[in-house]
C-alpha positions in Angstrom: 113.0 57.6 141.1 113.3 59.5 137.8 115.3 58.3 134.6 115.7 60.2 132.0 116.6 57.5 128.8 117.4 61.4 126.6 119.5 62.4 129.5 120.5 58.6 130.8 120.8 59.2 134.1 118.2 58.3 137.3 118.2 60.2 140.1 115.2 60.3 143.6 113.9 64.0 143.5 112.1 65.1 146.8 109.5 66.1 144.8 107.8 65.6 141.2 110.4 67.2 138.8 108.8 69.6 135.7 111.0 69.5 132.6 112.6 72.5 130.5 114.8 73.4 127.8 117.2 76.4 127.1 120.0 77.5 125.5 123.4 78.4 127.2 125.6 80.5 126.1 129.0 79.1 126.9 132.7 80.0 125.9 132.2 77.3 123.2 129.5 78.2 122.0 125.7 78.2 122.3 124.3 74.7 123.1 120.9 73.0 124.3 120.6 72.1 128.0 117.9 69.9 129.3 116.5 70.4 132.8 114.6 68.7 135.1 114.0 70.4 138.7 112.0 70.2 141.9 111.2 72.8 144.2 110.6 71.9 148.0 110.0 74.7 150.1 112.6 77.7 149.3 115.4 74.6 147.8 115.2 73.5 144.0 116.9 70.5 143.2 117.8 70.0 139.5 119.5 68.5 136.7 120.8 69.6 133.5 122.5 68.3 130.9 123.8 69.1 127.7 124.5 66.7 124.9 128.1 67.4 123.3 128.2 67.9 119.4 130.7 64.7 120.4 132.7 63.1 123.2 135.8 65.6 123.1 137.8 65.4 126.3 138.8 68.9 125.9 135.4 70.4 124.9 133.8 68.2 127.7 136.2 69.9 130.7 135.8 73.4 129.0 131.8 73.0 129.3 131.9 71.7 132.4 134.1 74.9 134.0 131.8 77.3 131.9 128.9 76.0 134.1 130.7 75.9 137.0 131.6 79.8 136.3 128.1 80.9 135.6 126.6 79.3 138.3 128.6 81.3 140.6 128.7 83.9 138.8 124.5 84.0 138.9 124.9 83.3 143.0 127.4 86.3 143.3 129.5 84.1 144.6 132.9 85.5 145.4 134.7 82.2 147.2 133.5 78.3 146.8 134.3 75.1 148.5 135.7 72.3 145.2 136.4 69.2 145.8 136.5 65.7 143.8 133.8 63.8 143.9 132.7 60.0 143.0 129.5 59.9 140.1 127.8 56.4 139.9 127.6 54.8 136.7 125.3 51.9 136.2 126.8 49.9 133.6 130.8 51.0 134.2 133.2 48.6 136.1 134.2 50.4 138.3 131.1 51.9 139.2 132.2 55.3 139.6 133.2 58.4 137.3 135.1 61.4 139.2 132.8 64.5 138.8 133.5 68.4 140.8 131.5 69.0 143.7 131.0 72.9 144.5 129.8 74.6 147.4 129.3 78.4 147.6 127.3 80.9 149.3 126.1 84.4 147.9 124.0 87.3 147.4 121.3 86.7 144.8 121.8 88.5 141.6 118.7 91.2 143.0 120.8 91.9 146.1 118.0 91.1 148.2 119.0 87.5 149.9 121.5 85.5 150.8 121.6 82.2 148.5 123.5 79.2 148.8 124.5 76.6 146.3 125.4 72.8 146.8 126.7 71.5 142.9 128.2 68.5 141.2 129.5 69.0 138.1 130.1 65.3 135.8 131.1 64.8 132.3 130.7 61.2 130.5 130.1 60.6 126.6 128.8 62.8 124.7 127.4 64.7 128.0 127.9 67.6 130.4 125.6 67.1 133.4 125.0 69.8 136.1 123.6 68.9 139.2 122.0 71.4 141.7 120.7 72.1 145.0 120.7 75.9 145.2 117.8 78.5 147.3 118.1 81.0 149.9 118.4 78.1 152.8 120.0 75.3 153.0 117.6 72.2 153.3 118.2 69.5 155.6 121.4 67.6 154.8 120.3 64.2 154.4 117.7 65.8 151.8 120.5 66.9 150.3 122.8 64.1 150.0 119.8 61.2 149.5 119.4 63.6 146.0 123.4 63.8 145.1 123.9 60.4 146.1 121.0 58.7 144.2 122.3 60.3 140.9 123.2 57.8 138.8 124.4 57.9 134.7 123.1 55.5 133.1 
């Protein structure tokens, strides 16, 4: 298990994460996102999140549909699968924050391959956190959902 205390959240990768840092450009503006991902075969499973300049409800849902868009947008995406989905929260009663969960497949942005994307999409505080399984195949499902479902914000 990996916790980030700058990020607080834990989450079980499948494989040692490395850790970067970029800016996006969203609709609001340009802001910092921290990663950390894993590659396993041709899957990477990641996490970012971007701290909030503060904990706006309205800037929080416009960040969080901004990633959503690009994301997509990068798969070539045309149609996706949303749905509501239950986040963890370790020190929250109850223990659970409602997040988006996207699913989409698409042609990479070379035109070469297929790609497919498994997402969920949470914000809480002063944070927007994107959370990713995306790669030309589809890893095994439990790989899948032990990652999504160990997420946890601290």
């Amino acid at each position: 298990m990996v916790q980030s205390d700058d990020g607080a959240y834990s989450i079980t990768y499948p494989a040692k994460p490395s850790s970067d840092a970029r800016e996006v450009h969203l609709s609001t503006g340009v802001l910092p996102m921290h990663m950390q991902a894993a590659r396993v075969d041709q899957a990477l499973f990641a996490v970012g999140v971007i701290k909030l300049p503060r904990a706006d409800l309205a800037l929080r849902a416009q960040v969080m549909a901004d990633l959503q868009k690009g994301l997509l947008a990068n798969l070539g995406a045309a149609q996706s699968q949303v749905q509501t989905v239950q986040i963890r929260v370790a020190s929250q009663s109850p223990p659970f924050v409602t997040g988006i969960g996207v699913y989409a497949r698409g042609q990479a942005v070379d035109g070469k391959a297929q790609r497919f994307v498994d997402a969920r999409f949470v914000a809480h505080g002063d944070r927007v956190y994107q959370v990713v399984v995306l790669g030309e195949k589809a890893p095994p499902q439990d790989q899948i959902e032990q990652f999504f479902d160990s997420f946890t914000l601290e």
